[in-house]
Biotite code that builds the C-alpha atoms (Angstrom):
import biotite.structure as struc

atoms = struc.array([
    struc.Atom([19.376, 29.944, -1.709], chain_id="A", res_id=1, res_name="UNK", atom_name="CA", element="C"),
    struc.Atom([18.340, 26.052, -1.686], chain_id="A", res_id=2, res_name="UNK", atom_name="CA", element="C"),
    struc.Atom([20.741, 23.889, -4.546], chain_id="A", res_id=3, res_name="UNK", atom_name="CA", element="C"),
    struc.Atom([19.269, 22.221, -6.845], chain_id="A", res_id=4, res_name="UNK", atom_name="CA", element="C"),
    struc.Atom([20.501, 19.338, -5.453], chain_id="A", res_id=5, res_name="UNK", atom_name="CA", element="C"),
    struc.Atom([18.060, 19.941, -2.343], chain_id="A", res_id=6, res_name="UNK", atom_name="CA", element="C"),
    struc.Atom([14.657, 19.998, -4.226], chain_id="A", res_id=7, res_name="UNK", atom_name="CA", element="C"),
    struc.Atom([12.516, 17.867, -3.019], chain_id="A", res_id=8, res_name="UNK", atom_name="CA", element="C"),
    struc.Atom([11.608, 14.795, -5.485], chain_id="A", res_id=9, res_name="UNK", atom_name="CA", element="C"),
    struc.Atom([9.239, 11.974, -5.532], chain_id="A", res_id=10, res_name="UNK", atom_name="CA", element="C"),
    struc.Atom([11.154, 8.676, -4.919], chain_id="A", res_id=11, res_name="UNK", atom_name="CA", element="C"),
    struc.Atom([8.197, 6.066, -4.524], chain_id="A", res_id=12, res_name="UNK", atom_name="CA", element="C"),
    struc.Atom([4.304, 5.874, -4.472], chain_id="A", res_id=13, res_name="UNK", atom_name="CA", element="C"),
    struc.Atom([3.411, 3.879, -1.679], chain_id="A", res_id=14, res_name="UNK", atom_name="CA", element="C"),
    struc.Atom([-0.031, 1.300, -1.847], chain_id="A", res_id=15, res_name="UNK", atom_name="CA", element="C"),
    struc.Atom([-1.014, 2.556, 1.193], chain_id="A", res_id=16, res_name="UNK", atom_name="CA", element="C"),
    struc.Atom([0.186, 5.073, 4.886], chain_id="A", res_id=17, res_name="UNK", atom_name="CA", element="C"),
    struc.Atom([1.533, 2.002, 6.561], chain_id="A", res_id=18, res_name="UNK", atom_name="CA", element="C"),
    struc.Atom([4.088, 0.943, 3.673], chain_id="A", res_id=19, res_name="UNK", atom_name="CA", element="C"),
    struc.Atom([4.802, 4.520, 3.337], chain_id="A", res_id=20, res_name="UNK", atom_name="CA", element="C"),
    struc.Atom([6.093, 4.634, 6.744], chain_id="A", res_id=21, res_name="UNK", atom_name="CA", element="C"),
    struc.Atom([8.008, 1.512, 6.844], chain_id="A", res_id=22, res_name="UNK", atom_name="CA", element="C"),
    struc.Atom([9.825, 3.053, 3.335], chain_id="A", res_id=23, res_name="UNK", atom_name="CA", element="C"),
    struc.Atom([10.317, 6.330, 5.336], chain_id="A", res_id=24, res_name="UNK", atom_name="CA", element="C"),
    struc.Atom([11.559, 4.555, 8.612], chain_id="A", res_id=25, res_name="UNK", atom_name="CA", element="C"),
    struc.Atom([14.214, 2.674, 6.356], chain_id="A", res_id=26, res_name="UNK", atom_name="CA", element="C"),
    struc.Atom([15.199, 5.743, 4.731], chain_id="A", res_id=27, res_name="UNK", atom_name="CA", element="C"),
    struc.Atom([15.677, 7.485, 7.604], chain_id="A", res_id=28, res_name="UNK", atom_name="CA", element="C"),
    struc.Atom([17.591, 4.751, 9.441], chain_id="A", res_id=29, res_name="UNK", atom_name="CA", element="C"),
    struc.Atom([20.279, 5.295, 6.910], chain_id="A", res_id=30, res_name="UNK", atom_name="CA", element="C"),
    struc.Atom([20.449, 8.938, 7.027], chain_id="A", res_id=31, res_name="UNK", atom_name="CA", element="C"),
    struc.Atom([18.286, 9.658, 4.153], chain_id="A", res_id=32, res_name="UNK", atom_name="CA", element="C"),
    struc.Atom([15.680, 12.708, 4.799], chain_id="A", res_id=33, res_name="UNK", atom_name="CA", element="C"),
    struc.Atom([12.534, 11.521, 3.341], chain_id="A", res_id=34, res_name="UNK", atom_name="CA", element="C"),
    struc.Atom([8.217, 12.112, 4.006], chain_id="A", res_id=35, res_name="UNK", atom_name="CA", element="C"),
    struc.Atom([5.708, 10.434, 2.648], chain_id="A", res_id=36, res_name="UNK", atom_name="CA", element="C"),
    struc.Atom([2.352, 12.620, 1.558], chain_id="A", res_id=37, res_name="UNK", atom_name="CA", element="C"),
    struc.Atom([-0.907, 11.479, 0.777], chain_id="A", res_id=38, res_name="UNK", atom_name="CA", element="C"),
    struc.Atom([-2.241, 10.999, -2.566], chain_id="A", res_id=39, res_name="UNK", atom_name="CA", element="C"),
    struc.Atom([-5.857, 11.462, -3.768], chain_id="A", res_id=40, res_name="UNK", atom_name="CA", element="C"),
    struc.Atom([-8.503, 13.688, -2.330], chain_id="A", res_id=41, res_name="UNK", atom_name="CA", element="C"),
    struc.Atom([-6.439, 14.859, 0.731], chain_id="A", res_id=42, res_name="UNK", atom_name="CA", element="C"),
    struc.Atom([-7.425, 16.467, 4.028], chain_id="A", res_id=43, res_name="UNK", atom_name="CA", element="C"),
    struc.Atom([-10.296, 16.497, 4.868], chain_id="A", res_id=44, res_name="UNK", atom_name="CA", element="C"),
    struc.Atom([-12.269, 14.192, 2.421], chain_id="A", res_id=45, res_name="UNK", atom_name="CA", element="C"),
    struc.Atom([-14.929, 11.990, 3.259], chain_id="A", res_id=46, res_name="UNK", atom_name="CA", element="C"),
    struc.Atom([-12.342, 9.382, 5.322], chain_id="A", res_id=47, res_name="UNK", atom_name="CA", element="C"),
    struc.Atom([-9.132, 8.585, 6.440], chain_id="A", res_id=48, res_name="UNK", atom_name="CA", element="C"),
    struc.Atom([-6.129, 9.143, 3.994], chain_id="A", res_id=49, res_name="UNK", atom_name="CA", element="C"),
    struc.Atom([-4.321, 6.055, 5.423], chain_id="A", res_id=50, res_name="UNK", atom_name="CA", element="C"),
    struc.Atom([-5.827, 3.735, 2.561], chain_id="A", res_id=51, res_name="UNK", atom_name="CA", element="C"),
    struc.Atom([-4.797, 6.078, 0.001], chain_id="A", res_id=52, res_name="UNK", atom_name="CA", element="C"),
    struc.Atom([-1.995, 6.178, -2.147], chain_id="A", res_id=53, res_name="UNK", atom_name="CA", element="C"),
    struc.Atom([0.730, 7.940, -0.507], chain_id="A", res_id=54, res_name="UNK", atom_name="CA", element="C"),
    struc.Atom([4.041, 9.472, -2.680], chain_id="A", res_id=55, res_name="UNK", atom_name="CA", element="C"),
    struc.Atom([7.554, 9.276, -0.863], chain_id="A", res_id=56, res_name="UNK", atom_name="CA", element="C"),
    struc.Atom([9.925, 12.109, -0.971], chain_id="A", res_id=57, res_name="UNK", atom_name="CA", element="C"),
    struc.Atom([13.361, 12.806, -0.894], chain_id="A", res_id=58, res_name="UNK", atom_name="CA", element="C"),
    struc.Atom([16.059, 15.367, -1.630], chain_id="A", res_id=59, res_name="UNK", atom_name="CA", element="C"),
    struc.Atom([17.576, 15.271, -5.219], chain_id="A", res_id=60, res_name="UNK", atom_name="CA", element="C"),
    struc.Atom([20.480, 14.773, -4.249], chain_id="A", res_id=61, res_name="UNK", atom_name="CA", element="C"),
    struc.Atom([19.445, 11.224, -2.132], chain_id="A", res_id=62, res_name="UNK", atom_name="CA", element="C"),
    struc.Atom([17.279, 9.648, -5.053], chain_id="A", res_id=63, res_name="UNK", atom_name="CA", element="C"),
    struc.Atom([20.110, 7.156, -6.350], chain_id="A", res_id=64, res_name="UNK", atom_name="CA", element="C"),
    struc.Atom([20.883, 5.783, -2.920], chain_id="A", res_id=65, res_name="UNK", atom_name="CA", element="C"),
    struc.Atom([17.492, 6.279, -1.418], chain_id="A", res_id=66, res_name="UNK", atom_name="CA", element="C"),
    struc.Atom([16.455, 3.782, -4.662], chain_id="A", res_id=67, res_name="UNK", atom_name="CA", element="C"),
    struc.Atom([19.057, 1.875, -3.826], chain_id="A", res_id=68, res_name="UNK", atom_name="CA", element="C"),
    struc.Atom([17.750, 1.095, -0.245], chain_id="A", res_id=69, res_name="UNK", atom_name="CA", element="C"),
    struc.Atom([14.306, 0.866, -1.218], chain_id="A", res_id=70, res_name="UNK", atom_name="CA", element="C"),
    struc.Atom([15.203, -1.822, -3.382], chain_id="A", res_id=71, res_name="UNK", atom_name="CA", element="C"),
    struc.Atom([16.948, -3.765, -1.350], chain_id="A", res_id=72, res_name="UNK", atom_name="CA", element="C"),
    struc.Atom([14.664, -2.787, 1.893], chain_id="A", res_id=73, res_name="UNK", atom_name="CA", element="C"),
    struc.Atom([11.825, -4.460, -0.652], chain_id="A", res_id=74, res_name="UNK", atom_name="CA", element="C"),
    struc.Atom([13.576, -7.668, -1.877], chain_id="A", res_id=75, res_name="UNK", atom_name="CA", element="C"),
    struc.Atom([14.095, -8.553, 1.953], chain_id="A", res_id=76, res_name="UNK", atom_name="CA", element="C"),
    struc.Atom([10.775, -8.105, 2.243], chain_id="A", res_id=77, res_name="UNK", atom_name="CA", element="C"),
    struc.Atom([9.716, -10.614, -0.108], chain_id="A", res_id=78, res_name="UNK", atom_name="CA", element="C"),
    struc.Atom([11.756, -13.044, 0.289], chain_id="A", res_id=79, res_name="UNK", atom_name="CA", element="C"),
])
């Protein structure tokens, strides 16, 4: 039986495919499970999903930390 702690929760929502895989690459580099998924029509609509919106998930039980990296993963970015 999966713990609450497990379910699966949205972290982020991601401009775009390519920032949602740099957010899950960081995740993942510090042992965070996390996928992004594609917003808006989906599979199989008229084009590619990569310009779409695109929502980051994590476990529950990752969000604060998985925030926390995001966060700092994004002010490196800007600066």
């Amino acid at each position: 039986m999966r713990s609450a702690h497990d379910e699966p929760v949205q972290l982020a929502i991601a401009p775009n495919e390519v920032i949602a895989g740099m957010w899950v690459s960081e995740l993942q580099s510090e042992g965070i499970v996390a996928f992004a998924r594609p917003l808006g029509p989906g599979f199989g609509a008229w084009a590619s999903v990569a310009t779409f919106e695109h929502e980051v998930i994590v476990r529950s039980s990752d969000l604060e930390r998985a925030r926390t990296v995001l966060d700092v993963f994004n002010a490196e970015d800007e600066s």
